[in-house]
TIRO-487113 format. One line per field, with one value per residue (C-alpha): residue in one letter; x, y, z. Coordinates in Angstrom, 2 decimals, padded with zeros to 5 digits, m for minus. Layout:
% residues N
aa: [a / ...]
X: [X / ...]
Y: [Y / ...]
Z: [Z / ...]
END
This chain:
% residues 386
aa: [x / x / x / x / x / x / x / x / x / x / x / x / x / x / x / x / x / x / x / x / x / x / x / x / x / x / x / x / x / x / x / x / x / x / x / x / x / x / x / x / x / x / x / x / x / x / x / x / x / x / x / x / x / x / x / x / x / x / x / x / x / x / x / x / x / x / x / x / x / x / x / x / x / x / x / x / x / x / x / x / x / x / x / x / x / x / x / x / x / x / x / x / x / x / x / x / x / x / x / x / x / x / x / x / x / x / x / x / x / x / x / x / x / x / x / x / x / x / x / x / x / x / x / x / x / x / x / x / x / x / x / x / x / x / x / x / x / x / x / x / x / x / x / x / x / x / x / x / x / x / x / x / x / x / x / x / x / x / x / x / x / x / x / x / x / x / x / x / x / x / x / x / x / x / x / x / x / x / x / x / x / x / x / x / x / x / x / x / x / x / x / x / x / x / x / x / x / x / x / x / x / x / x / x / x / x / x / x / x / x / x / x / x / x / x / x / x / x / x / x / x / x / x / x / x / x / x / x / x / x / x / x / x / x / x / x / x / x / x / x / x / x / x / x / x / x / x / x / x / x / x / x / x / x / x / x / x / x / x / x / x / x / x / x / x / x / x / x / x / x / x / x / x / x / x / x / x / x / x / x / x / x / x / x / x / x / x / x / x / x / x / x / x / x / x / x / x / x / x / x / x / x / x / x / x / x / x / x / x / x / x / x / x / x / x / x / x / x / x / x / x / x / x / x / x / x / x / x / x / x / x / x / x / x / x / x / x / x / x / x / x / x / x / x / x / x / x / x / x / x / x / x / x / x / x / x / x / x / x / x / x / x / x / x / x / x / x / x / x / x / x / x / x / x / x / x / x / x / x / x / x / x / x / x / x / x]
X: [018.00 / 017.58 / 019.77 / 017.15 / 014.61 / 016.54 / 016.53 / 013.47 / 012.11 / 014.45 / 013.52 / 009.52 / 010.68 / 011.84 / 008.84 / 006.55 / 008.96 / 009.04 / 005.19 / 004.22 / 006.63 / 004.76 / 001.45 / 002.92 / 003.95 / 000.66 / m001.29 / 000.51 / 002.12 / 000.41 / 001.60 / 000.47 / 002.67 / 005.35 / 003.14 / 004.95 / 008.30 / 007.55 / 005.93 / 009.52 / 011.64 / 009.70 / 009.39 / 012.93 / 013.35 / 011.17 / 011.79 / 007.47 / 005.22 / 003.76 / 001.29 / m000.38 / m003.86 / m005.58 / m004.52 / m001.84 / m002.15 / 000.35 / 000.01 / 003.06 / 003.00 / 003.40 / 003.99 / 004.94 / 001.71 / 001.73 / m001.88 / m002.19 / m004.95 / m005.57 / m002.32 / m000.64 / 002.21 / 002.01 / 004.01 / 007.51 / 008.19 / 007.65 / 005.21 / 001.87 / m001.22 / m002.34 / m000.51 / 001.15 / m000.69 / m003.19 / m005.27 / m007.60 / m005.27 / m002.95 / m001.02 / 002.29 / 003.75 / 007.01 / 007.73 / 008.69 / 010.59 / 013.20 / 013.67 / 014.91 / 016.62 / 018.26 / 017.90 / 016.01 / 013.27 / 010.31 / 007.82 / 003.85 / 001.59 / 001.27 / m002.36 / m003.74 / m007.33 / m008.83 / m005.31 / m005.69 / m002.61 / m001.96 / 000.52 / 001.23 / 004.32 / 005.08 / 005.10 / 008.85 / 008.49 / 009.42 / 007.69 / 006.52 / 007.21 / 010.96 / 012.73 / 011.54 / 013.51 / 016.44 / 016.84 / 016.73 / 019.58 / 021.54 / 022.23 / 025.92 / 025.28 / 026.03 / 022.73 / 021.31 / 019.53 / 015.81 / 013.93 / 011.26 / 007.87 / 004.67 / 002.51 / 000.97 / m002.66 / m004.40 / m008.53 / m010.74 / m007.69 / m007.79 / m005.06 / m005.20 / m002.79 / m001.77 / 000.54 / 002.80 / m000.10 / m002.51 / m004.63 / m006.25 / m006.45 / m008.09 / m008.30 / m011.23 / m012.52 / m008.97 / m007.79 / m004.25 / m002.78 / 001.10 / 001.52 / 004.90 / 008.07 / 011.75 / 014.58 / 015.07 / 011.76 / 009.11 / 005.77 / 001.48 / 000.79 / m003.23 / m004.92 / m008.60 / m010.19 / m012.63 / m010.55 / m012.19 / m011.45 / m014.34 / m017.64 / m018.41 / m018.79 / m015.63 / m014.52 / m013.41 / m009.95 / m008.28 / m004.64 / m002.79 / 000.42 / 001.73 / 005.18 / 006.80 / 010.75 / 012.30 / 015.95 / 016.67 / 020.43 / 020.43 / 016.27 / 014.76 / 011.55 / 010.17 / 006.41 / 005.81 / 001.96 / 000.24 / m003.23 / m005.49 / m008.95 / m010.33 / m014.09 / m014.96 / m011.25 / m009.07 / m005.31 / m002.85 / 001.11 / 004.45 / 007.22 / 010.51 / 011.93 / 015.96 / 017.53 / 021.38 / 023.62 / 022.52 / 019.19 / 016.12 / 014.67 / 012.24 / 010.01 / 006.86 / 003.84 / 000.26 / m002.85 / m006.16 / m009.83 / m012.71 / m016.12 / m018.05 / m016.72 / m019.62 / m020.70 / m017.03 / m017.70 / m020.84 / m019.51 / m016.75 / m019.42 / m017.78 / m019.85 / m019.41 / m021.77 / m021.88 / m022.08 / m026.10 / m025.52 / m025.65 / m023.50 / m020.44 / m017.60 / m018.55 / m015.56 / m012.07 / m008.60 / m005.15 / m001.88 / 001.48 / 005.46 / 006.36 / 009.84 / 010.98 / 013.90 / 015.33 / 011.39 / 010.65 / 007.98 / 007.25 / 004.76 / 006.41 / 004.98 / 000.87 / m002.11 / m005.64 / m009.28 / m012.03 / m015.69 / m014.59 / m011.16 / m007.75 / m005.02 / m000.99 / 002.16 / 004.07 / 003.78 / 006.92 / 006.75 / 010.05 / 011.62 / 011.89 / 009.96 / 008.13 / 007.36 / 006.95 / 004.83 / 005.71 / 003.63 / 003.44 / m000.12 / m002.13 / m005.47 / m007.65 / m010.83 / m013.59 / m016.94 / m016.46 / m020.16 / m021.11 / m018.96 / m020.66 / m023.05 / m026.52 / m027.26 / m027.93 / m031.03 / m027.98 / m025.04 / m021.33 / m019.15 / m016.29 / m013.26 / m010.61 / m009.27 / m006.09 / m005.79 / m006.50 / m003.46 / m000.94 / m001.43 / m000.89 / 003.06 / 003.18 / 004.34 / 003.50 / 001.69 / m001.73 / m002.68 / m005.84 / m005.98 / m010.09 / m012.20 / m016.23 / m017.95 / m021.22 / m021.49 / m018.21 / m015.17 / m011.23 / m008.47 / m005.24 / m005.56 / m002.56 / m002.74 / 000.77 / 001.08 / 004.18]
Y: [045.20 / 043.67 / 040.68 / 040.13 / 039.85 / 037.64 / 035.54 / 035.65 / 035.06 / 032.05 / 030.65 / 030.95 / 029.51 / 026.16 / 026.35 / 025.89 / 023.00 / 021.47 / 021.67 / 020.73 / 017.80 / 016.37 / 016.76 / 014.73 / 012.33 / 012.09 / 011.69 / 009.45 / 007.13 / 003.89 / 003.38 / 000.06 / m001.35 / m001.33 / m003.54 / m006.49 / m004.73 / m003.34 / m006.82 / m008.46 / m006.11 / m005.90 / m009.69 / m009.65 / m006.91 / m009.00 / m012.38 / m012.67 / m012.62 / m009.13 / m008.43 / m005.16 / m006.53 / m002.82 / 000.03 / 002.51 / 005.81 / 008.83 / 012.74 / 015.14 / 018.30 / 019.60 / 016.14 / 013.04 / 010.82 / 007.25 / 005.79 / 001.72 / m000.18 / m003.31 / m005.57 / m007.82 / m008.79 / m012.85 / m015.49 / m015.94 / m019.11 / m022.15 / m020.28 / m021.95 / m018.98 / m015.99 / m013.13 / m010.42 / m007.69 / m007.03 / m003.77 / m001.66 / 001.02 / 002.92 / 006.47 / 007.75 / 011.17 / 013.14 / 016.80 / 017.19 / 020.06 / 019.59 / 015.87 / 017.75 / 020.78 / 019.42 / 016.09 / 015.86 / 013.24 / 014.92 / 012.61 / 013.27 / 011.50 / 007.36 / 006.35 / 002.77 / 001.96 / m001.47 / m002.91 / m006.36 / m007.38 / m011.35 / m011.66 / m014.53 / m016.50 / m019.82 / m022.53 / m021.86 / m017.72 / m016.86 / m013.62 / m014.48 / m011.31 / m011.58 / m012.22 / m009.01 / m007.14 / m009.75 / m008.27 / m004.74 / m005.49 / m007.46 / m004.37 / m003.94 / m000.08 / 002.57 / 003.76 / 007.26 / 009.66 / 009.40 / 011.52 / 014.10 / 011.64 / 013.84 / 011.04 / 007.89 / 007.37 / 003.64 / 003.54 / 000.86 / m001.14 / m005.04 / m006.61 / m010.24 / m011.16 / m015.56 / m015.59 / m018.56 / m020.81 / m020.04 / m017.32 / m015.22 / m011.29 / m009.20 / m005.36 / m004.59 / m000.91 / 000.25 / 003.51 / 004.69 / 008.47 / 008.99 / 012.77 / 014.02 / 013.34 / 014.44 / 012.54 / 013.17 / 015.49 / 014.35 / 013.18 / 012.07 / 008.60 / 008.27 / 005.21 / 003.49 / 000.36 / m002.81 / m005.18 / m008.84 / m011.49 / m013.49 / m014.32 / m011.10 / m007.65 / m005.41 / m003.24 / m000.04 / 001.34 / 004.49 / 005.44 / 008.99 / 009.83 / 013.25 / 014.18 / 010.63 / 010.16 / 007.65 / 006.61 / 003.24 / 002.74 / 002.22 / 001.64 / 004.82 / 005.92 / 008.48 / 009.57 / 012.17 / 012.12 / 008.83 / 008.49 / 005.31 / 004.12 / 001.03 / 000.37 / 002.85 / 002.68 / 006.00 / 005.51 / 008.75 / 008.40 / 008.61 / 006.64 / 006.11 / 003.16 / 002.21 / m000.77 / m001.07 / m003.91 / m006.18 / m004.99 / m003.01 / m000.81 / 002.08 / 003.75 / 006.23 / 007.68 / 005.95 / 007.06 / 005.14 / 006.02 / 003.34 / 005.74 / 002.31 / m000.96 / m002.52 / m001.18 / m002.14 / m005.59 / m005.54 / m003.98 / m006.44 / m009.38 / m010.99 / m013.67 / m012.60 / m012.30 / m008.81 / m007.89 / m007.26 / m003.82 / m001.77 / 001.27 / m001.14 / m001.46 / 002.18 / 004.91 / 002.81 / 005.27 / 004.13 / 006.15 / 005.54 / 005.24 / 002.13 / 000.77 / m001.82 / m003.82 / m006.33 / m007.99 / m007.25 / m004.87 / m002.73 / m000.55 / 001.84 / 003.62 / 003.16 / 005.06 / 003.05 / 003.85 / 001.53 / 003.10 / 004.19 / 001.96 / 003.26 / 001.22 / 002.58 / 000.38 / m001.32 / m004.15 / m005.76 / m008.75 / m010.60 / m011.48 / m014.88 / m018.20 / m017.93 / m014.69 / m013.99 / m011.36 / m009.58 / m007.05 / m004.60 / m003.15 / m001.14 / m000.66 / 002.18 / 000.59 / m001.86 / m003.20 / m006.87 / m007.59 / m004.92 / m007.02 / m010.28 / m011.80 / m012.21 / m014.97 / m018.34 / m020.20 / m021.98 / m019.30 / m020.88 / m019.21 / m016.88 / m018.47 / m016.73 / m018.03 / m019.21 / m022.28 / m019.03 / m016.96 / m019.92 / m020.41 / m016.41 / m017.11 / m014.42 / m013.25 / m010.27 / m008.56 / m007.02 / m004.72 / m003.38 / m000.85 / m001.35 / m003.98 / m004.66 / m007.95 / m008.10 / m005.65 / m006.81 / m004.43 / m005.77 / m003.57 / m004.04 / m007.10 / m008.76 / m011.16 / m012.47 / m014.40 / m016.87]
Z: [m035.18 / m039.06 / m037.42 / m034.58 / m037.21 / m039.09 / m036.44 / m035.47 / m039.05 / m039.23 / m035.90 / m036.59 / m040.11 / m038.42 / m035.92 / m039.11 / m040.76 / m037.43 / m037.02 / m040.55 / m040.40 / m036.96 / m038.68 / m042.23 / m039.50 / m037.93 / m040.81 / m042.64 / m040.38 / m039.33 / m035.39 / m035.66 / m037.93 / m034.79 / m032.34 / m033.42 / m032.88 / m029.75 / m028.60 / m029.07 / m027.80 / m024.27 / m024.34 / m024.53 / m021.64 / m019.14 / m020.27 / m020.80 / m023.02 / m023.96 / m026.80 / m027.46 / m028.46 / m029.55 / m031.37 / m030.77 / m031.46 / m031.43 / m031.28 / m031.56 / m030.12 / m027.14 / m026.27 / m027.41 / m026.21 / m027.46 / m026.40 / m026.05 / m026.12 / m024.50 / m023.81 / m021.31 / m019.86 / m019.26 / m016.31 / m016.74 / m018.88 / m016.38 / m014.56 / m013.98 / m013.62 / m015.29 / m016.64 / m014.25 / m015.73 / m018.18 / m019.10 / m021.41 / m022.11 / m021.27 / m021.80 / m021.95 / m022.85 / m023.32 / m023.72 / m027.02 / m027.01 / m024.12 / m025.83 / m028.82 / m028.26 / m025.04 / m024.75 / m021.63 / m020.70 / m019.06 / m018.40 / m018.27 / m015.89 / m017.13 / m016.91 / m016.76 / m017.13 / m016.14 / m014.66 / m013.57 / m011.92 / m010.46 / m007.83 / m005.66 / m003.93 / m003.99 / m001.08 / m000.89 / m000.38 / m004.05 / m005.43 / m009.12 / m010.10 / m008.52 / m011.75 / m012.80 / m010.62 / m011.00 / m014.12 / m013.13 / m010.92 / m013.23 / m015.67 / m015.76 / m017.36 / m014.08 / m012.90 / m014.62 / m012.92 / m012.65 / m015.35 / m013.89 / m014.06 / m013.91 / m011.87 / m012.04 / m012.25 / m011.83 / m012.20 / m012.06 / m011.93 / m009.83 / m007.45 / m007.00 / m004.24 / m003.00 / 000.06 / 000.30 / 002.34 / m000.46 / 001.45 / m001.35 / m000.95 / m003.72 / m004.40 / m006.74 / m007.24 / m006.90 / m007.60 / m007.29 / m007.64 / m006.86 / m007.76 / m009.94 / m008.38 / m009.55 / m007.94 / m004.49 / m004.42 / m001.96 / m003.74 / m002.60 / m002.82 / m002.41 / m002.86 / m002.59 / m003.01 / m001.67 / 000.27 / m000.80 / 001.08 / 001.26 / 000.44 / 002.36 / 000.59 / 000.61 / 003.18 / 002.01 / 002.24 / 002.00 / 002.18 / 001.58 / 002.38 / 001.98 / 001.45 / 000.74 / 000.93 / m001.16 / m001.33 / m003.27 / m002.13 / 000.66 / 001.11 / 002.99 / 003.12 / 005.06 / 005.79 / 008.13 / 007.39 / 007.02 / 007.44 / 006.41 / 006.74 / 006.64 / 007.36 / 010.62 / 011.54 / 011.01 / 011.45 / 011.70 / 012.38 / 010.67 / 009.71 / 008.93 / 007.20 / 006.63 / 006.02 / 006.30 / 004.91 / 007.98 / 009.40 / 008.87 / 011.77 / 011.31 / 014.31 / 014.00 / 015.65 / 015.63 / 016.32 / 015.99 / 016.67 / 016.14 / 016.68 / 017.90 / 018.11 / 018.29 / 014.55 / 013.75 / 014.45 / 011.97 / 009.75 / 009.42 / 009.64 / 012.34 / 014.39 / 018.22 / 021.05 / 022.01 / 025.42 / 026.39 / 027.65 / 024.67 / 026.53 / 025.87 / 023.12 / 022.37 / 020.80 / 021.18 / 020.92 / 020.75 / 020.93 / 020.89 / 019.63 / 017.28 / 016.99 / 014.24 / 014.37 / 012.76 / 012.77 / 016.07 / 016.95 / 019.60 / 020.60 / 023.73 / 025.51 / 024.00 / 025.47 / 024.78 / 026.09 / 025.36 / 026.97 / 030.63 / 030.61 / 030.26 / 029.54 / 029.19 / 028.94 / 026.47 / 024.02 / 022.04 / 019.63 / 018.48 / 015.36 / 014.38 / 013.03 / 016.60 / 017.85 / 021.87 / 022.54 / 025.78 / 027.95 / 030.77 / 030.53 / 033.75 / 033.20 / 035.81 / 035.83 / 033.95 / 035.29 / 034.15 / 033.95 / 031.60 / 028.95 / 029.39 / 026.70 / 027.66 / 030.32 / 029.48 / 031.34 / 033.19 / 033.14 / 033.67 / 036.03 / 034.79 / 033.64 / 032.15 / 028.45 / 029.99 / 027.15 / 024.55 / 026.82 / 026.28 / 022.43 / 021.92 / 023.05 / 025.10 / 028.63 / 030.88 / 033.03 / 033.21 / 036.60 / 036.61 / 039.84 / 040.33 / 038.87 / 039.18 / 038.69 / 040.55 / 043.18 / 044.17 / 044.20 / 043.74 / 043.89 / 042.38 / 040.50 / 038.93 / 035.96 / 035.08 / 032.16 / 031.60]
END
């Protein structure tokens, strides 16, 4: 019994040194005198630039939380444009304790506040943030296990995206939440921002996805619960990703509801003439099985229902510099005239887009068992297209 008090005594003994030491450390070291170290040695990690232009400040106990203010991570050398990332601050913590009694790395949740990140590809395909993860790869050191990460957490953050033609796509208002994950433990990605890309304003998107799968060797992912919005649009489905050492398939569900495609197209300020008859491009649905392989993309067998019109068959699209899309779609029924614009003073005759048909690539076949066009009924109507 006097032993366990011993013990005790001496273990609240060391409690005190240990705390009494933190709080010398806190008070009377100066984190900032290390900015300059800590600039060079992640220059020298990422081959960029990085500065740490604010303060940083540290606190002890429970965790280990080292708070950054603004800094930024430039182009690789040669690189013409902005830097890769910049923000206002930042935070990062570890659990003290298990880091010093048993050497473990817990993790708290990293925050970044006022992210602006600049990625683009050149005219060739090249990713300018490639070399980054040429370096990750080029490690010779066996890889270690991941350490338990409690989350990451993006606000008011800014994605600036340049394909390889030039075609600008930007993210403002963008929020980002990936829940804590431990290796091989399933995690919630959720995500929301303006889609900008225009003179337009932004169309609102959100994305969650529960119970995310990710295996980095090979590349798996699995989501068995996806569900996005974008505007009026609500998309539901799953998916499964893998890529081997000579292809990539995956396959999922997808569901998609548009409440009125006519709003839809307002929203989305897109310059159409609407049919007159108000009654049309109502609710829109769209069911169905996805299959990828390899780049090509089919959807088999789909379920869609625009108004009074349902459509079932398949869709594929190919792989390749020049995609062929291929169909076999039946439709039930659709009054052609309620989907005309309004009448001119001298209307044209109907013509079908075949120029439009020939351009898309594609080759099929559309049945529709009963079509209307002014009073007059046609059964069984066959549109092949070669």
């Amino acid at each position: 019994m006097r032993i366990a008090r011993w013990i005790l005594g001496l273990a609240a003994a060391l409690v005190l040194l240990l705390a009494a030491a933190l709080v010398t450390l806190t008070l009377f070291i100066n984190p900032d005198h290390y900015r300059g170290e800590i600039d060079r040695r992640v220059s020298l990690a990422t081959g960029r630039p990085f500065v740490i232009e604010g303060h940083l400040r540290l606190s002890w106990f429970p965790w280990l939380t080292v708070r950054v203010g603004p800094a930024r991570l430039g182009a690789a050398p040669g690189q013409a444009g902005p830097d890769l990332i910049d923000w206002r601050s930042a935070r990062v913590s570890v659990r003290l304790l298990p880091l010093l009694l048993h050497r473990r790395l817990d993790i708290g949740q990293i925050r970044l506040r006022g992210a602006d990140i600049h990625l683009w590809r050149e005219p060739d395909g090249r990713g300018n943030w490639q070399d980054l993860l040429a370096r990750g790869h080029s490690q010779s050191a066996p890889p270690a296990a991941l350490p338990a990460v409690g989350g990451l957490d993006i606000a008011d953050g800014t994605l600036h995206y340049v394909d390889s033609r030039g075609t600008p796509i930007t993210l403002t208002h963008w929020q980002l939440h990936v829940s804590a994950w431990r290796s091989g433990a399933p995690l919630t990605v959720r995500t929301r921002f303006l889609l900008q890309g225009g003179p337009r304003p932004g169309v609102p998107v959100r994305l969650r996805v529960k119970r995310l799968q990710l295996e980095s060797s090979p590349l798996a992912v699995s989501a068995p619960a996806v569900s996005l919005e974008v505007a009026d649009v609500t998309v539901r489905g799953s998916a499964t990703l893998r890529r081997s050492a000579t292809r990539l398939g995956g396959s999922g569900s997808l569901a998609l509801e548009v409440p009125s495609v006519r709003r839809l197209i307002t929203l989305l300020h897109i310059k159409a003439r609407l049919p007159k008859n108000p009654a049309t491009l109502g609710k829109f649905s769209l069911k169905g099985r996805w299959r990828l392989t390899d780049g090509a993309l089919a959807l088999d067998p789909l379920t869609a229902r625009l108004d009074a019109t349902t459509l079932t068959g398949w869709v594929d699209r190919s792989g390749g510099p020049r995609p062929l899309w291929r169909f076999a779609l039946e439709a039930d029924r659709i009054d052609v005239g309620r989907y005309l614009p309004p009448t001119r003073k001298h209307p044209k005759p109907l013509v079908l887009p075949i120029k439009a048909l020939r351009a898309l690539h594609a080759r099929g076949t559309l049945t529709v068992e009963r079509a209307r066009y002014k009073g007059t009924t046609l059964r069984n109507v066959r549109l092949t297209v070669q």
